[in-house]
TIFI-103129 format. One record per atom (N, C-alpha, C): residue in one letter; x, y, z. Coordinates in steps of 0.001 Angstrom, whole numbers, padded with zeros to 6 digits, always signed. Each point is the difference from the previous one (the first is absolute). Layout:
<nodes>
AXYZ/...
</nodes>
This chain:
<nodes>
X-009206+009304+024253/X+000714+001155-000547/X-000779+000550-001195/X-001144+000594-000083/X-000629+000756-000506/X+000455+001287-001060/X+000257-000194-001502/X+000260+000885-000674/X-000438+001428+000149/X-001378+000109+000465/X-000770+001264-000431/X+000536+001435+001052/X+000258-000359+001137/X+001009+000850+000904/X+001052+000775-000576/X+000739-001275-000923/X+001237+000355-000542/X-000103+001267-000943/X-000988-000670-000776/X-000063+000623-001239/X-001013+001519+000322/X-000928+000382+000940/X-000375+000998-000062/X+001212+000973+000979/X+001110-000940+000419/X+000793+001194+000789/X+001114+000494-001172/X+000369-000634-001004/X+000348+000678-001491/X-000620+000981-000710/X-001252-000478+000094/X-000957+000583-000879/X+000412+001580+000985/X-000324-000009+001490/X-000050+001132+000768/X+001070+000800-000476/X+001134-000405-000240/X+001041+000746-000221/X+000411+000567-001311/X-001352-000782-000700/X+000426+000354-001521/X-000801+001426-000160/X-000871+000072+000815/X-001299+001026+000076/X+000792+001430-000051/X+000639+000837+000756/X+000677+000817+000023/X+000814+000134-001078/X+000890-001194-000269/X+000548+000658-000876/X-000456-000118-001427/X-001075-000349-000387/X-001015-000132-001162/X-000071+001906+000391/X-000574+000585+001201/X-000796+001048-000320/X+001233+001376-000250/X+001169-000707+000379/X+001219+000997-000535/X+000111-000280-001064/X+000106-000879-001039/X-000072+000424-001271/X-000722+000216-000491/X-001528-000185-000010/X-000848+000629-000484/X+000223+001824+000116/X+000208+000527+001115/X+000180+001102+000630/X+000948+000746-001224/X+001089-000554-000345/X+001416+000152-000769/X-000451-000141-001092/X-001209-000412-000615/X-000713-000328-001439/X+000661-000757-000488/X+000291-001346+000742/X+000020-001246-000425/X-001123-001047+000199/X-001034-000573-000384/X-001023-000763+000489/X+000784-001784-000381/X+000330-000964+001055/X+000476-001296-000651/X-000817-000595-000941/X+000223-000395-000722/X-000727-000906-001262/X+000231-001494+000085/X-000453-001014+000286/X+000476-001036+000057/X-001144-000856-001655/X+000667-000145-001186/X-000113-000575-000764/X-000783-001513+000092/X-000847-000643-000889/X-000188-001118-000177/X-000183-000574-000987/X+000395-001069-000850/X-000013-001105-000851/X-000762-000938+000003/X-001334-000264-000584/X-000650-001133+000065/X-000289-000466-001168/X+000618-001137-000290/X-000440-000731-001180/X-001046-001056+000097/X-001055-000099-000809/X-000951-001195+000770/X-001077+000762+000468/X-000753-001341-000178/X-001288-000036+000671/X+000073-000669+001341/X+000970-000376+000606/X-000079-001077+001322/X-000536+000826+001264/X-001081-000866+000104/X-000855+000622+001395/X+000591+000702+001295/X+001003-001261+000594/X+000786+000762+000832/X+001397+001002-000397/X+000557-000374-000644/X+000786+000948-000363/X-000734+001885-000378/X-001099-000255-000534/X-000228+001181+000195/X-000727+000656+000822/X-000503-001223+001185/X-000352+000640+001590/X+001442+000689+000770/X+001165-000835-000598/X+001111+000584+000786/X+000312+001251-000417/X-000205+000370-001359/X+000463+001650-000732/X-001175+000666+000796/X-001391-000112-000442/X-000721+000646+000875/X+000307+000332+001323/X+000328-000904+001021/X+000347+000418+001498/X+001048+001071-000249/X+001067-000357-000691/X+001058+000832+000159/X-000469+001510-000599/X-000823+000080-000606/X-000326+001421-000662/X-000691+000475+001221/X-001071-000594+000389/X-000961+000299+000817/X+000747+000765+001584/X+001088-000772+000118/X+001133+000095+001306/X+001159+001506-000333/X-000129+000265-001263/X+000949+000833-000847/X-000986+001449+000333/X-001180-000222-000441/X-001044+001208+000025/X-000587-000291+001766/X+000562-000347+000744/X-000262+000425+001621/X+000717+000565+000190/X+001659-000432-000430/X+001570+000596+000955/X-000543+001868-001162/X-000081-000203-001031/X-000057+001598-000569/X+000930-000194-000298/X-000015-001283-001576/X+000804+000037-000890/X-000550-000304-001865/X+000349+000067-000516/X-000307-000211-001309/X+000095-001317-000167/X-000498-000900-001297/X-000080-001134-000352/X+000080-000207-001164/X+000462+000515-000855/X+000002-000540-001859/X+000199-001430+000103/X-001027-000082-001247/X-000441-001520-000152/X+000101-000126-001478/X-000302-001500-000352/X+000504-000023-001604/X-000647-001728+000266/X-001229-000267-000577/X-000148-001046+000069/X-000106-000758-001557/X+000862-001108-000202/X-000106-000225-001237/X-000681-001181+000063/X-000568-000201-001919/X-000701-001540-000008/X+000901-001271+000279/X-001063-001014+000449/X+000433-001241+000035/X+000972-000341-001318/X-000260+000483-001000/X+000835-000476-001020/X+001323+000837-000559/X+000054+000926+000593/X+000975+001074+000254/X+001271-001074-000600/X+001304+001037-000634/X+000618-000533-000366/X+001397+000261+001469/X+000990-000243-000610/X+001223+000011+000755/X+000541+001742-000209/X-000158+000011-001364/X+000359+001441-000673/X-001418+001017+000519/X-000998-000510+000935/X-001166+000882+000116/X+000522+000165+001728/X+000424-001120+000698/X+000347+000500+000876/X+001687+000789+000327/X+000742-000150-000860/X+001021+000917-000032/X-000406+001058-000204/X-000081+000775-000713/X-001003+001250-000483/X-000464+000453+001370/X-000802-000342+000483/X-000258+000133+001066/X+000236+000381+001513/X+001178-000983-000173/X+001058+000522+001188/X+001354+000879-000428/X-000192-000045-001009/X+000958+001158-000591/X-001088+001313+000377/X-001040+000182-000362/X-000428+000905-000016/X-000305+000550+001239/X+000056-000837+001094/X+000101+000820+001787/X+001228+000124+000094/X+001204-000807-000469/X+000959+000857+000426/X+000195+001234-000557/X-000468+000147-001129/X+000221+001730-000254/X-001004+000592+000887/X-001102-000161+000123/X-001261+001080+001135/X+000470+000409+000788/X+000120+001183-000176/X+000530+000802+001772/X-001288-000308+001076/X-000841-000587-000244/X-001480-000162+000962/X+000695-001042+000694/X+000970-001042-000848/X+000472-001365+001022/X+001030-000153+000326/X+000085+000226+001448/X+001374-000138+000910/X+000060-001908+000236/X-000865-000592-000533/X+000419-001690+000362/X-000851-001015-000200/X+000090-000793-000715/X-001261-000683-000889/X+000585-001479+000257/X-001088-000724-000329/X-000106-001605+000097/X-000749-000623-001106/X+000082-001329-000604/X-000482-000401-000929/X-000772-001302+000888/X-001161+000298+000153/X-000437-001354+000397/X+000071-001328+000147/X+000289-000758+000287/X+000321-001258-000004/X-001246-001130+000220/X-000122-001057-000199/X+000566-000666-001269/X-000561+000975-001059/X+000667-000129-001513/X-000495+000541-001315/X-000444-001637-000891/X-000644+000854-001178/X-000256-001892-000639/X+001364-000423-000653/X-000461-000918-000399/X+001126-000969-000615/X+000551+000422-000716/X-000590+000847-000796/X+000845+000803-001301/X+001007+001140+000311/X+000115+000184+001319/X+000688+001464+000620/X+001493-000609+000634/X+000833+000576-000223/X+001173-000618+000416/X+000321+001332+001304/X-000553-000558+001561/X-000083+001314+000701/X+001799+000420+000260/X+001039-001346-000126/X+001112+000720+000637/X+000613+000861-001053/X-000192+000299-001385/X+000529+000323-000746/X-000663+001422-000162/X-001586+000333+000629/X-000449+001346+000079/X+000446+000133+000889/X+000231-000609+001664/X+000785+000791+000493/X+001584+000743-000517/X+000211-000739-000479/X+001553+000890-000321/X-000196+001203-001047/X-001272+000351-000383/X-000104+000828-000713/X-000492+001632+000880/X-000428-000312+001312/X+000028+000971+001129/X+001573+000617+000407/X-000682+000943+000595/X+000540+000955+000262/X+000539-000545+001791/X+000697-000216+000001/X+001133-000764+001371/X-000391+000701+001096/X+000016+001738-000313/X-000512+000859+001322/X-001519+000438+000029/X-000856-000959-000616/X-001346+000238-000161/X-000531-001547+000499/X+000762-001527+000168/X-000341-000737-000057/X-000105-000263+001430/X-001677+000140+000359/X-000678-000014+000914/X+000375-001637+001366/X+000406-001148-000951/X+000021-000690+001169/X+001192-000842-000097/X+000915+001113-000561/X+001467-000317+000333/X+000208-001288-000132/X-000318-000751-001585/X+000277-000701-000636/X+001102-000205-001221/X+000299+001256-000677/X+000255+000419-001126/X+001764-000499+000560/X+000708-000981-001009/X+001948-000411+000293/X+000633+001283+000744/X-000342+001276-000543/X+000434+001308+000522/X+000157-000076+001518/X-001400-000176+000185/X-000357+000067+001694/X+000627-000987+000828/X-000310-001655-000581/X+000499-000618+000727/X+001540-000043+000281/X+000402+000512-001160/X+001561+000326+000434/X+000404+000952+000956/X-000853+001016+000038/X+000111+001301+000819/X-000032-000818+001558/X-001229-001134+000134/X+000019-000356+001479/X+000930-000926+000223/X+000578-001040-000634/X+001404-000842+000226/X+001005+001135+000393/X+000071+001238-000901/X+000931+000655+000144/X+000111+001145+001410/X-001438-000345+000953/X-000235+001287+000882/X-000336+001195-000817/X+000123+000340-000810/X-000573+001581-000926/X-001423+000202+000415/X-000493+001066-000124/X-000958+000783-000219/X-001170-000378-000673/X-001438-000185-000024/X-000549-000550-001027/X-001159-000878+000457/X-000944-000384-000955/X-001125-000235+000503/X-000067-001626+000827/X-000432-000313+000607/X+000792-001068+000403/X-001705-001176+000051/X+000444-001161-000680/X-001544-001215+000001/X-000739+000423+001252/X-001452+000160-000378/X-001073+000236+000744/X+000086-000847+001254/X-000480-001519-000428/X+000198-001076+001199/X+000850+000239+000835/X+001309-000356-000682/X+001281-000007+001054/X-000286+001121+000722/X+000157+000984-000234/X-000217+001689+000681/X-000845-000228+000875/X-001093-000708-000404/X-001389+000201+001232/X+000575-001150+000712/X+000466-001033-000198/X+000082-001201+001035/X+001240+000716+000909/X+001073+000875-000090/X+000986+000499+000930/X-001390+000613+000920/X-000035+001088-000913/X-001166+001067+001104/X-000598-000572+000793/X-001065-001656+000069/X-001067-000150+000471/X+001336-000432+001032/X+000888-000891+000087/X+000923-000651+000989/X+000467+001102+000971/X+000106+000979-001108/X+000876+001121+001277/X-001688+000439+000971/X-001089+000277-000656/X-000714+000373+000609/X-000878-000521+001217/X+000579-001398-000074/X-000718-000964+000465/X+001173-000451+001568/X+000849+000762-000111/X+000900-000072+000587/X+001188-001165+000234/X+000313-001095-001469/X+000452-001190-000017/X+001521+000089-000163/X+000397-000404+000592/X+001850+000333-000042/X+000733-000622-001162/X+000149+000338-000709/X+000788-000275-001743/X+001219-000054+000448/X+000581+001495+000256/X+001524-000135-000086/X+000597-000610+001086/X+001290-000821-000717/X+000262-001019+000575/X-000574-001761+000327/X-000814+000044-000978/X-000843-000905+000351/X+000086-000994-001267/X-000524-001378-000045/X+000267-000474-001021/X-001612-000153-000660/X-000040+000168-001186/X-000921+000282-000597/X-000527-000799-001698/X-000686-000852-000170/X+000002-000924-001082/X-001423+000328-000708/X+000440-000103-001037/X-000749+000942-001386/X-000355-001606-000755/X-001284-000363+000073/X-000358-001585-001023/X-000323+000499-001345/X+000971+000140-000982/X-000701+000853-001096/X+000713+000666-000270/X+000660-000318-001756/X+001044+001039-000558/X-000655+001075-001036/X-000883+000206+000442/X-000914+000930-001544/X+000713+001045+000125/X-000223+000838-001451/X+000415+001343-000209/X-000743+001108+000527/X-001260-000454+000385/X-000765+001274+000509/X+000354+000033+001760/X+000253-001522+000726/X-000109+000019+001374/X+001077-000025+000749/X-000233-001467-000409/X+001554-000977+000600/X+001650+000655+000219/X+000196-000060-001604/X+001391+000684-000287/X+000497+001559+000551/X-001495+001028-000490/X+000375+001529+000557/X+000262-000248+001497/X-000993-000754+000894/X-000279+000043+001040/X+001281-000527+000947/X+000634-000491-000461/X+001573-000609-000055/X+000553+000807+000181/X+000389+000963-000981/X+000971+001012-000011/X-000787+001180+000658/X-000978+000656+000749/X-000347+000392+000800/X+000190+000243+001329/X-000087-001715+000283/X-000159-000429+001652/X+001639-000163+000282/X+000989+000024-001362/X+001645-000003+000504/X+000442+001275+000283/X-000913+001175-000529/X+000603+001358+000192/X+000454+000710+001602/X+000858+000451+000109/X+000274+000609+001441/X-001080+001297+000190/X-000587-000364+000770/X-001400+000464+000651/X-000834-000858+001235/X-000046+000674+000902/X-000658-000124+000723/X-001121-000705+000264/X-000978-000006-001151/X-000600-001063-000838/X-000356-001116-000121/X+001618+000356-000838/X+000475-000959-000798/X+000712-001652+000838/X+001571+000260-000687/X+001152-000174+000106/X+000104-001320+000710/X-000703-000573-000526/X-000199-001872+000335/X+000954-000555-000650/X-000157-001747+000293/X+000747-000969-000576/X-000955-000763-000707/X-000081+000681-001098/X-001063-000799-001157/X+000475-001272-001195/X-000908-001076+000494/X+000216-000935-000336/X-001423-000282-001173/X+000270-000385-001487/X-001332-000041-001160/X+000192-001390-000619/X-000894-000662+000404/X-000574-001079-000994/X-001148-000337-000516/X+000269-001036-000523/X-001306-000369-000861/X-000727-001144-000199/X-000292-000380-000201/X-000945-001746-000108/X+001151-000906-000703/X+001011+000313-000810/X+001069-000906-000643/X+000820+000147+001057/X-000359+000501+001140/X+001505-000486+001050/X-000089-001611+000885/X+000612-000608+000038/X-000690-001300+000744/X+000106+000381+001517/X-001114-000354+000432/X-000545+000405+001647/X+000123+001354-000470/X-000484+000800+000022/X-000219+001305+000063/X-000106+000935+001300/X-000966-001132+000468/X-000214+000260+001823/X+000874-000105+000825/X+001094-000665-000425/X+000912+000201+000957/X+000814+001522+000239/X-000375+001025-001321/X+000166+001332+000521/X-001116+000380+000352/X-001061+000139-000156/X-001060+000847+000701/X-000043-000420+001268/X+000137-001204+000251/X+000017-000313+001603/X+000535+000479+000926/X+001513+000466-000523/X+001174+000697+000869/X-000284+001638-000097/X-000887+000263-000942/X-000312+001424-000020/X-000601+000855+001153/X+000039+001669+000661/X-000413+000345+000469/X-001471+000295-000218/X+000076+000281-001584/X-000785+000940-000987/X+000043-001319-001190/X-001250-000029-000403/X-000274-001017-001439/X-001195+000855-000617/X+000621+000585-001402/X-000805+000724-001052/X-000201-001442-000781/X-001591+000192-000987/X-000308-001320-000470/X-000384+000984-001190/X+000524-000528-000666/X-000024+000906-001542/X+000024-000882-000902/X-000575-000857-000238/X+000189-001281-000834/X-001578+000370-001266/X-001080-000183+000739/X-001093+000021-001111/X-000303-001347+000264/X+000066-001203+000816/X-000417-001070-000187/X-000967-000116+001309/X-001476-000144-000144/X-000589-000250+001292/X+000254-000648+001445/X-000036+000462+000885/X+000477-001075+001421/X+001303-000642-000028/X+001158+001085-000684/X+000911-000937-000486/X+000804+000034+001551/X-000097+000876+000746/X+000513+000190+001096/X-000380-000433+001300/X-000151-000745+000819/X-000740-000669+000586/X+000764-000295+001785/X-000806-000227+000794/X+000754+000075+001246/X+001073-000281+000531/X+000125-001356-000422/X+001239-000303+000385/X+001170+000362-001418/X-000012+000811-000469/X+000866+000939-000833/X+000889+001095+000917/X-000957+000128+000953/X+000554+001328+000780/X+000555-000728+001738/X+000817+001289+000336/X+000351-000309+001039/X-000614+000754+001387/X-000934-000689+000963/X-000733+001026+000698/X+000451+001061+000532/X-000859+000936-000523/X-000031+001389+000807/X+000433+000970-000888/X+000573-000565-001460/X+000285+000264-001277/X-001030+001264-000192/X+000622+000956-000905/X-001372+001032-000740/X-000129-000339-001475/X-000805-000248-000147/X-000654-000411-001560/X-000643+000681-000733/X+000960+000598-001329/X-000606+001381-001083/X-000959-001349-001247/X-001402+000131-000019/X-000309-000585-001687/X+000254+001215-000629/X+000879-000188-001068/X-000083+000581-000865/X-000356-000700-001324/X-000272-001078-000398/X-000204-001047-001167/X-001224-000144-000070/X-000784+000195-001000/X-001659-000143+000083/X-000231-000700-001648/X-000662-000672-000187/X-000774-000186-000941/X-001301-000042-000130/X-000570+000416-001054/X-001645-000155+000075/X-000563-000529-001109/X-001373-001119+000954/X-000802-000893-001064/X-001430+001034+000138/X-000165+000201-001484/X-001110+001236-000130/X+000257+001030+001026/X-001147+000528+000893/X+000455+001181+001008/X+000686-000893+001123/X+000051-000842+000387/X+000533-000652+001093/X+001123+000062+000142/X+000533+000593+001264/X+001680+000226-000019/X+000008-000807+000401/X+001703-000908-000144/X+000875-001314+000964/X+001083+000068+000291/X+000190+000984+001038/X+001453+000241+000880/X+000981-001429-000407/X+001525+000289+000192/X+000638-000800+000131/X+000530-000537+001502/X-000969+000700+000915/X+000107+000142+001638/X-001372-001382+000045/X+000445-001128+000699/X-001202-000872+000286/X-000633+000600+001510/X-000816+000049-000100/X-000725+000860+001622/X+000030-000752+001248/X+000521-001297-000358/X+000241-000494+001220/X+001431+001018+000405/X+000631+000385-000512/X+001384+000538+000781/X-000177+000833+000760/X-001420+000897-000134/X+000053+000621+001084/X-000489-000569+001471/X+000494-001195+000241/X-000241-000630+001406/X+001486-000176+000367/X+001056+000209-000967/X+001168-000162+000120/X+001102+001318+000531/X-000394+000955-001340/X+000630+001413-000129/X-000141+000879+001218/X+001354+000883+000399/X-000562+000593+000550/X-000400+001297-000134/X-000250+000259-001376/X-000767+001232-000677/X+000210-000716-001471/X-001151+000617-000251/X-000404-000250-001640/X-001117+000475-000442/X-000200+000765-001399/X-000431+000658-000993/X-001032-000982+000090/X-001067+000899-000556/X-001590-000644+000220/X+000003-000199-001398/X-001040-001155-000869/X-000313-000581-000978/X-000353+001140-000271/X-001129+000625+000211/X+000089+001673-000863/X+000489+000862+000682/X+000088+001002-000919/X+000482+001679+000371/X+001567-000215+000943/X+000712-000786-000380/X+001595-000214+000753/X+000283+000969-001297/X+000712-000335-000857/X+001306+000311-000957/X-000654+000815-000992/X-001147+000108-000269/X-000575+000598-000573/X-000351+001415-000151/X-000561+000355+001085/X+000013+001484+000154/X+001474+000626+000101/X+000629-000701+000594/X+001736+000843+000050/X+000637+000238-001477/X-000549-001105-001006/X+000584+000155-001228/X-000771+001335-000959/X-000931+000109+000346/X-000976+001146-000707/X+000652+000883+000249/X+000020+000370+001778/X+000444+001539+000325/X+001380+000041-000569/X+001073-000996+000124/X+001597+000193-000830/X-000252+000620-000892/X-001414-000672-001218/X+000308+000307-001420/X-000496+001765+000144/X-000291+000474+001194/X-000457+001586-000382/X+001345+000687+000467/X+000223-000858+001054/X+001704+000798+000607/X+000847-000009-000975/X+000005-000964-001124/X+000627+000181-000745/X+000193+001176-001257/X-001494+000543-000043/X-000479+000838-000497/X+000367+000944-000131/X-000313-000038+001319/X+000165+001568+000823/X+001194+000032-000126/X+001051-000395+000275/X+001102-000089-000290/X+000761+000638-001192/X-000596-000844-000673/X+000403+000748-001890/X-000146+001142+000106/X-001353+000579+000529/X-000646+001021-000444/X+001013+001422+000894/X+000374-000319+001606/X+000826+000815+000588/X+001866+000071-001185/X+000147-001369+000217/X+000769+000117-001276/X+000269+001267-001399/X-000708+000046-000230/X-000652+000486-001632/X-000054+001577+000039/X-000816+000207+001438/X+000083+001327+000450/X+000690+000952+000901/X+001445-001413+000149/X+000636+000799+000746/X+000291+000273+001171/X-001022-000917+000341/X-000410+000444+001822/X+000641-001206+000727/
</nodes>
């Protein structure tokens, strides 16, 4: 189950309506935050600018020093939410030690906050409302629906309570939609046997962050298997999907380019979004 399908058939749809607001003299702006010198983190702002100036959109950037204060990055994101240039901005992640990132998030702007992180949002999606909705989760529905995997109605187990994956992705996959509208079941490594839900699962998302934590006999054959949990030693990614499962699964997300590309294109749909938002359209 190959992300990159997914994500350029978003991207396709974002294309048009990028060139109606431009048309309407709106151009989207998608904002960025980089604090730091960290190598990859600022290969990831780069892509996203680079991906921003293909679709024929703007990119304000604001890169601060490594030693940047807390009050240097408030400032900061105060200062895109006033820019009419930015319909939806992100603060890079990780920041250094000295940056307290959940506390700049709350200093964003709720209908500017690009990956539908901000208490605002996540309340908006518990609540069904309107609103930008987590990148991942968003791309992991899309790639399932696109991939043609039957969710609704289905029972569905989430390994992993994070705030960026696990949890949104929860209240997502319960929504009435077509989709959607599963029987989602979320744990975590403090559950004892754990496997005894992923086993019974149709669908097992692995959102944990712990290498190979997921492993064959975790699943039940013929099972579809989302990695979404990665950690990395230097450039080396380490799925939380062990690769033997795919002798097991009967579909599953490739060690690269699965969850990945679907989460990029969200964060522009999300964009775009604001930006139709803003103007009305």
């Amino acid at each position: 189950m190959p992300g990159a399908p997914v994500a350029e058939a978003v991207l396709d749809d974002l294309r048009p309506r990028i060139a109606r607001l431009v048309e309407a003299g709106h151009r989207p702006g998608l904002g960025t935050i980089l604090v730091g010198g960290d190598s990859a983190s600022g290969g990831y702002v780069a892509m996203k600018m680079a991906k921003a100036a293909e679709l024929g959109m703007t990119s304000p950037h604001v890169h601060l020093p490594d030693d940047a204060t807390q009050a240097d990055l408030v400032a900061a994101v105060r200062s895109m939410n006033d820019d009419p240039a930015v319909d939806a901005m992100l603060v890079q992640h990780p920041t250094p030690p000295q940056i307290d990132f959940e506390a700049a998030l709350l200093e964003m702007d709720p209908d500017k906050d690009v990956d539908g992180l901000h208490p605002v949002n996540m309340g908006r999606l518990a609540l069904g409302m309107p609103g930008p909705v987590p990148c991942t989760p968003a791309g992991i529905e899309a790639l399932l629906a696109h991939h043609g995997v039957q969710v609704a109605g289905q029972e569905v187990c989430i390994l992993g309570r994070g705030t960026t994956l696990g949890r949104p992705l929860a209240l997502l996959l319960t929504q009435k939609r077509p989709t959607a509208n599963a029987a989602v079941t979320v744990v975590h490594t403090g559950v004892p046997d754990w496997a005894a839900y992923t086993r019974r699962a149709a669908v097992v998302v692995a959102a944990v962050g712990v290498p190979g934590i997921l492993r064959p006999e975790h699943i039940t054959p013929g099972a579809t298997v989302v990695g979404g949990g990665v950690r990395y030693e230097g450039r080396r990614l380490l799925p939380d999907v062990d690769e033997a499962c795919n002798e097991v699964a009967g579909a599953i997300t490739p060690r690269v380019g699965g969850v990945g590309p679907t989460t990029v294109a969200m964060l522009f749909k999300n964009c775009v979004e604001a930006a139709e938002r803003r103007a009305g359209l």
